[in-house]
C-alpha positions as CSV (number, residue, x, y, z in Angstrom):
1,X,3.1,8.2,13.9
2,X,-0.7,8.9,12.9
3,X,-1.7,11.7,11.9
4,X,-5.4,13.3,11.4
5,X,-4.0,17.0,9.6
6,X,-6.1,19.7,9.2
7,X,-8.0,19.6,6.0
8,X,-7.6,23.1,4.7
9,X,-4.8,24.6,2.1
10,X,-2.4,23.9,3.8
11,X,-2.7,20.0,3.7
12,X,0.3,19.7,1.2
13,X,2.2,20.9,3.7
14,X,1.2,18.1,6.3
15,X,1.4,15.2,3.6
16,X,4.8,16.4,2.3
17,X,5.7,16.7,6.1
18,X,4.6,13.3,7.1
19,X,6.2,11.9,3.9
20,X,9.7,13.3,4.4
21,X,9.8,12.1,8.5
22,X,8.9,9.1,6.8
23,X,12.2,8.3,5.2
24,X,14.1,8.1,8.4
25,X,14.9,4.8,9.0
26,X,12.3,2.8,11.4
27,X,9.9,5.5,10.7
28,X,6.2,4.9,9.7
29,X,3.7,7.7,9.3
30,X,-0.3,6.9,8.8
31,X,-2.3,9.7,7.9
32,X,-6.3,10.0,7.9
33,X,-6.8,12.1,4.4
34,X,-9.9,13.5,2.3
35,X,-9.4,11.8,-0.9
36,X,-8.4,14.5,-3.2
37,X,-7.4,12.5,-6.1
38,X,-7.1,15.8,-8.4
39,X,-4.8,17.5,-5.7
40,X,-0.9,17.9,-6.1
41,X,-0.3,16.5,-3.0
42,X,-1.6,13.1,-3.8
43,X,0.2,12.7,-6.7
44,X,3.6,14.0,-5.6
45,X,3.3,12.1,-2.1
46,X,0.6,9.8,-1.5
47,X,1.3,7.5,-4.3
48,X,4.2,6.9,-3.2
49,X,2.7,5.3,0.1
50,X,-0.1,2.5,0.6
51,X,-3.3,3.8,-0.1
52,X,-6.8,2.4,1.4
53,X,-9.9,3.9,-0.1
54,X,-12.5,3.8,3.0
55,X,-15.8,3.0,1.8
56,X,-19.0,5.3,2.2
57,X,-18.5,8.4,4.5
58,X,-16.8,9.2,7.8
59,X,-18.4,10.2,10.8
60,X,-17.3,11.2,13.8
61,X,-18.7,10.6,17.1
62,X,-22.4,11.1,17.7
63,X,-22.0,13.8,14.9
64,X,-25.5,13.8,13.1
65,X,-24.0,14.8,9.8
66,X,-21.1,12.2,7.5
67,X,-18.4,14.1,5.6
68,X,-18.9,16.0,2.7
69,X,-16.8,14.1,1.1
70,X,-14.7,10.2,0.6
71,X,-11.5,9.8,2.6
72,X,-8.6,7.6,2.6
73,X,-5.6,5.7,4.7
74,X,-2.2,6.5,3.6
75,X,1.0,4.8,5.1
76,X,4.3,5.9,4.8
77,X,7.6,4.2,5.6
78,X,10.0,1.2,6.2
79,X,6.6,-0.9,6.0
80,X,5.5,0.2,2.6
């Protein structure tokens, strides 16, 4: 499953979400995340998956503008 979650409070939710779904067996979740190293949810769930670090700054589309900020691949499951 891959998941792009909404990047507002409630992302803990989403993460912890996709994690849990995770553990079934033959399950693997990808998620596109803003890389909030100083968040709660990265440390409680997103270390415990593979991380990728995407270099520079996203952008989507024919968007003029780049995120505001760095994101990141995380991969959860049988895989990891």
């Amino acid at each position: 499953m891959f998941c792009n979650p909404p990047y507002g409070r409630e992302i803990g939710k989403w993460v912890e979400k996709g994690y849990i779904e995770s553990q079934k067996p033959g399950t693997l979740v990808v998620m596109l995340l803003p890389a909030r190293t100083d968040t709660k949810w990265f440390h409680e769930y997103c270390k415990k998956g593979d991380i990728e670090f995407i270099k520079g700054r996203l952008k989507f589309g024919g968007c003029e503008n780049s995120a505001p900020f760095p994101s990141m691949i995380v991969v959860f499951g049988d895989e990891t």
